[in-house]
N, C-alpha and C positions, 0 to 999 in steps of 0.2 A: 762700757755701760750698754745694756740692750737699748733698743730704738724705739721703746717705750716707755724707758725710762722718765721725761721730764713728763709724758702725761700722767703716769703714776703719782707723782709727786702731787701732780695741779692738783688732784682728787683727794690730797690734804686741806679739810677744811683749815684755811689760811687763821681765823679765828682762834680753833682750837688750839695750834702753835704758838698763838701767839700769847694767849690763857697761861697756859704751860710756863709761861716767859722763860722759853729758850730757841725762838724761833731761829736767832742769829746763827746759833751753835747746830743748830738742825741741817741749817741752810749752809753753810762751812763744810761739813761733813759731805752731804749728800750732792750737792751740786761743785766740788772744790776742780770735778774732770770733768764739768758739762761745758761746753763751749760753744757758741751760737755767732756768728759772723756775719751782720745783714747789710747790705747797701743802703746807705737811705738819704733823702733827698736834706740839701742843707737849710737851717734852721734860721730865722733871725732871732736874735737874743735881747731885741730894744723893747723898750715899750710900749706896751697892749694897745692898740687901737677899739677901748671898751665903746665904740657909736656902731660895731658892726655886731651883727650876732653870734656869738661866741660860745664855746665848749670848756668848761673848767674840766681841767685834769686833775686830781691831786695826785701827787707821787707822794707814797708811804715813806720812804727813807728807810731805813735799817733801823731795826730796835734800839730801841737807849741811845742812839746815835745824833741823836737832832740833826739830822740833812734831810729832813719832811722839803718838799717845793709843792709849786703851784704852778703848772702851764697853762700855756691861753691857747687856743686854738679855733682859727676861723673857715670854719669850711667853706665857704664863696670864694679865698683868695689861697685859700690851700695853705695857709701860714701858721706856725706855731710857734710862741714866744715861751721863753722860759725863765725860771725864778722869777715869774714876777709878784710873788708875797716881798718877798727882799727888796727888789727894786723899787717898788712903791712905798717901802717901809725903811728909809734909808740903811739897808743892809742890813737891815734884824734879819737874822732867821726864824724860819717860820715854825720850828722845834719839833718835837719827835713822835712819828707816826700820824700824820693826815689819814685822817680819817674817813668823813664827811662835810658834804656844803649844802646847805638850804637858805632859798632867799624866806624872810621875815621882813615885816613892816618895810619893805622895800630894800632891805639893807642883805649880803652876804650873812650866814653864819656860819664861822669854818671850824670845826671842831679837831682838835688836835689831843688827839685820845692821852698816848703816854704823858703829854705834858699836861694833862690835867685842865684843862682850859677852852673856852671858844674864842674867837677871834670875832670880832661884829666889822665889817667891811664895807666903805663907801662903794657901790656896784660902780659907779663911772671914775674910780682913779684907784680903786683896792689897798685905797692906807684903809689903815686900822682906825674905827671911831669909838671903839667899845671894847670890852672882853667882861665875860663869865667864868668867872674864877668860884675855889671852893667844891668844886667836883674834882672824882675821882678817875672817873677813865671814861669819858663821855664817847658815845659812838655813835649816836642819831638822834634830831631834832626836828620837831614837827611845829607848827603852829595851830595852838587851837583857841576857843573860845573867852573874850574879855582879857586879851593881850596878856593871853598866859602862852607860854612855850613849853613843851613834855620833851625831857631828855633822854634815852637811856642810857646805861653806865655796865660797863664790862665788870666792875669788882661792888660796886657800894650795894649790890640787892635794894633799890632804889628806882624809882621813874623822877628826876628832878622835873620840878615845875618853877620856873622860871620866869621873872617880868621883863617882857619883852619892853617896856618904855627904862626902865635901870639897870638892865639886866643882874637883878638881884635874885636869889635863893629864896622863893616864896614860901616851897612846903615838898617834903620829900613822901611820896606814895611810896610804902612799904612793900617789896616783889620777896620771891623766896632766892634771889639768885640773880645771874648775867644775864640782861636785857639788849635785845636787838633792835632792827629796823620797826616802823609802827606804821600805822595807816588811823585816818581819821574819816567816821564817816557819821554825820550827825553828829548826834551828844554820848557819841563812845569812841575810846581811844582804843583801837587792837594792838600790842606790843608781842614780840615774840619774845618767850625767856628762855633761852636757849638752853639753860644745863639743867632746866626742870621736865624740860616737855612739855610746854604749855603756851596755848596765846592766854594772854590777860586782857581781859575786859574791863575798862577804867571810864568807871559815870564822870565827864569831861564838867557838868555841872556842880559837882560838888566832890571832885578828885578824888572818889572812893575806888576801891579794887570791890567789882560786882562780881563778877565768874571768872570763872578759869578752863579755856578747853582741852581738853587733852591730845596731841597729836605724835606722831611720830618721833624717834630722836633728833633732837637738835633743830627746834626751828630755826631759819636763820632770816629768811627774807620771804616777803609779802607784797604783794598788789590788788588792786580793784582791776574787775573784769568790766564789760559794757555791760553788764546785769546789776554791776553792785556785787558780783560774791568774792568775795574772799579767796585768794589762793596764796598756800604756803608751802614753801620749799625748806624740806628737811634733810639736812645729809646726812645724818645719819651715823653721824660721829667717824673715827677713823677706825676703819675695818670693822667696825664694832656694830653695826645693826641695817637692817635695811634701810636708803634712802627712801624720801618719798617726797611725793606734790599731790597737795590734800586741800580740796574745796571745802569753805566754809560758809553757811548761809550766816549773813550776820543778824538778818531778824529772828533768826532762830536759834543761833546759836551752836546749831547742829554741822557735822559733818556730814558734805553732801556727797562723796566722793576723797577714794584712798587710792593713791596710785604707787604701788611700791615698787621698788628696781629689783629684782631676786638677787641683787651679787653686792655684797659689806664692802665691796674696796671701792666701787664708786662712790658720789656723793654730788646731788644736787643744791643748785645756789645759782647767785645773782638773778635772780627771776625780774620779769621785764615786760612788759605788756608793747605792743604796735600802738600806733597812735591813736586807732579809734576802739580799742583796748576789746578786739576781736580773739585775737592772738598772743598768745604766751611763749617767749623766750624765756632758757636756760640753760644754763652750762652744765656740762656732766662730762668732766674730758673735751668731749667737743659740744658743739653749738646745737640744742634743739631749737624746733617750732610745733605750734600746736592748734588748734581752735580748742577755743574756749569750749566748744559744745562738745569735743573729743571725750569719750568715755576712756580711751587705756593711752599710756605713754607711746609716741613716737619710738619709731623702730630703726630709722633711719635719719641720720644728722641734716640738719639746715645746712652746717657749714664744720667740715673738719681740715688743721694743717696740724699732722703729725709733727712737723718739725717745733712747733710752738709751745711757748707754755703759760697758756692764758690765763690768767690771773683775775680780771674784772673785765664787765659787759654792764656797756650801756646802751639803750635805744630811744635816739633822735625824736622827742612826741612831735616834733611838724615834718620832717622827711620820711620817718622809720627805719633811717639808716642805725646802722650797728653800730658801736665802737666795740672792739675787743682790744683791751693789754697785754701785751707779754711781758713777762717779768725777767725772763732768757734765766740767767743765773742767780740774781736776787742781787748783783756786785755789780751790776755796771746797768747806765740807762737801760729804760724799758723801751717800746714799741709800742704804739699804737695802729693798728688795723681798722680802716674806714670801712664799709661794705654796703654796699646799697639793702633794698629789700630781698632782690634776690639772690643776695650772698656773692655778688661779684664785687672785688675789688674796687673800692675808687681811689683809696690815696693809704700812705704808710709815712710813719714819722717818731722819730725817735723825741722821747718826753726825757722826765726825770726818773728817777730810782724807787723801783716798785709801785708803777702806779695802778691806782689803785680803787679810783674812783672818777666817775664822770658828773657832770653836770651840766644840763644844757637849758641856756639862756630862751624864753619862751614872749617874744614881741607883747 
């Protein structure tokens, strides 16, 4: 296989694969001669110490596979525990494809996509006090106004709205299609809907669909800058259109700023703001950085390892340290890569199976 191979791959938006639902058979195929081989430092496998400040990992598991996990991991003592959805949940499995996590009313909510369902989790012991059932392929959850929750949902063309005190199905907001990551800012909800081309604008007041922007293919992920504006990462489907990351005024509605990549085989994603949300992180193959006030895309990477196949990025809002995943081969533990702000190493440690998402616990 050439030695660009597994970055090629990463530039498969993971999503659209997994849409497709044949990601397993994708992954079989393509990676069955990729082989990755890393040192890494040993693990404890007991019981989360949740009274220190912690980093949830989720690890995706294999499609239809239910081996979803959940790692802990504390940066002050360098320690990473694993499975602990299982271990807190006398040996339930945490079931198939972890998704994402958002704290709510002070509680975890783990959304576990393929199995159709959230998980509501005591934050200081991670048993389970709750679930939201009745949804279809849930992928992000936000909390907004009069302890309502906004879902979105990879197949139901749908924004579920959700009572966060029963977590019951209050009222389903009509989308044309597959709903992404959201951002809440005031009494408006922005959702990416990824196979339309469009953020949606949702009056959080009285759950209506107001507008619709139009943006590049594939919205997929969104952040607030230190201004307030809006930026989205589009990648651009697979080989099929230019990526891009495109400002949006949210009081206006308008696009303030197109920043397109001239080449269809990459694809931009996991967008990420620094802590005093100066700066924009993303992954495109390798690791960009940006200012926010930056008028054209970076030329040159924050942080690139050829050998890697990174998968998900997340950034520390009280350190601004990095996390980056590797996924290696999609068949055996992944990798996580710590990295200060300026892209130097501080620690590496192998998690669960495809992970796939960060979350970091905020004093």
């Amino acid at each position: 296989m050439a030695p660009d191979a597994g970055k090629e791959l990463h530039d498969i938006p993971k999503l659209y694969i997994e849409v497709m639902g044949v990601r397993v058979y994708i992954i079989s195929i393509l990676f069955i001669i990729l082989i990755s081989c890393k040192k890494e430092e040993a693990s404890p496998n007991g019981a989360a110490n949740l009274s220190e400040r912690a980093v949830m990992i989720l690890n995706e598991g294999n499609f239809r596979s239910a081996n979803a996990s959940l790692s802990v991991y504390y940066p002050q003592a360098n320690e990473v525990h694993q499975d602990q959805y299982s271990r807190a949940n006398q040996g339930v499995p945490l079931g198939d494809v972890a998704q994402s996590l958002s704290l709510i009313n002070g509680n975890y909510w783990l959304l576990v996509n393929n199995s159709s369902r959230i998980e509501v989790l005591e934050p200081n012991n991670l048993q389970a006090i709750g679930r939201v059932s009745g949804l279809n392929s849930p992928r992000y959850c936000i909390a907004g106004p009069n302890q309502k929750v906004y879902v979105s949902d990879l197949y139901e063309k749908v924004i579920y709205v959700v009572d966060a005190n029963n977590y019951g199905l209050s009222k389903r907001i009509a989308t044309q299609g597959w709903t992404e990551e959201m951002v809440l800012l005031d009494d408006r909800l922005f959702v990416c809907q990824a196979d339309s081309n469009w953020v949606l604008v949702i009056n959080t007041t009285n759950d209506s669909l107001e507008h619709r922007i139009p943006t590049a293919k594939q919205p997929l992920s969104m952040v607030l800058d230190n201004h307030n504006m809006l930026w989205v990462a589009c990648s651009g489907g697979i080989n099929d259109s230019e990526p891009a990351l495109m400002k949006i005024d949210p009081a206006s509605l308008s696009i303030e700023l197109d920043l397109r990549v001239p080449d269809a085989s990459l694809s931009i994603g996991d967008l990420d703001t620094s802590p005093d949300g100066s700066h924009l992180f993303f992954s495109m193959g390798d690791i960009y950085k940006m200012n926010v006030s930056d008028t054209s895309l970076p030329t040159v990477p924050w942080h690139q390892n050829p050998t890697a196949n990174y998968y998900a990025m997340g950034v520390d809002p009280i350190s601004g340290e990095v996390y980056l995943s590797d996924a290696i081969d999609y068949t055996q533990d992944g990798i996580v890569y710590r990295l200060d702000p300026d892209a130097k190493l501080i620690s590496q440690f192998k998690v669960g199976l495809i992970p796939g998402f960060f979350y970091f616990e905020v004093p």
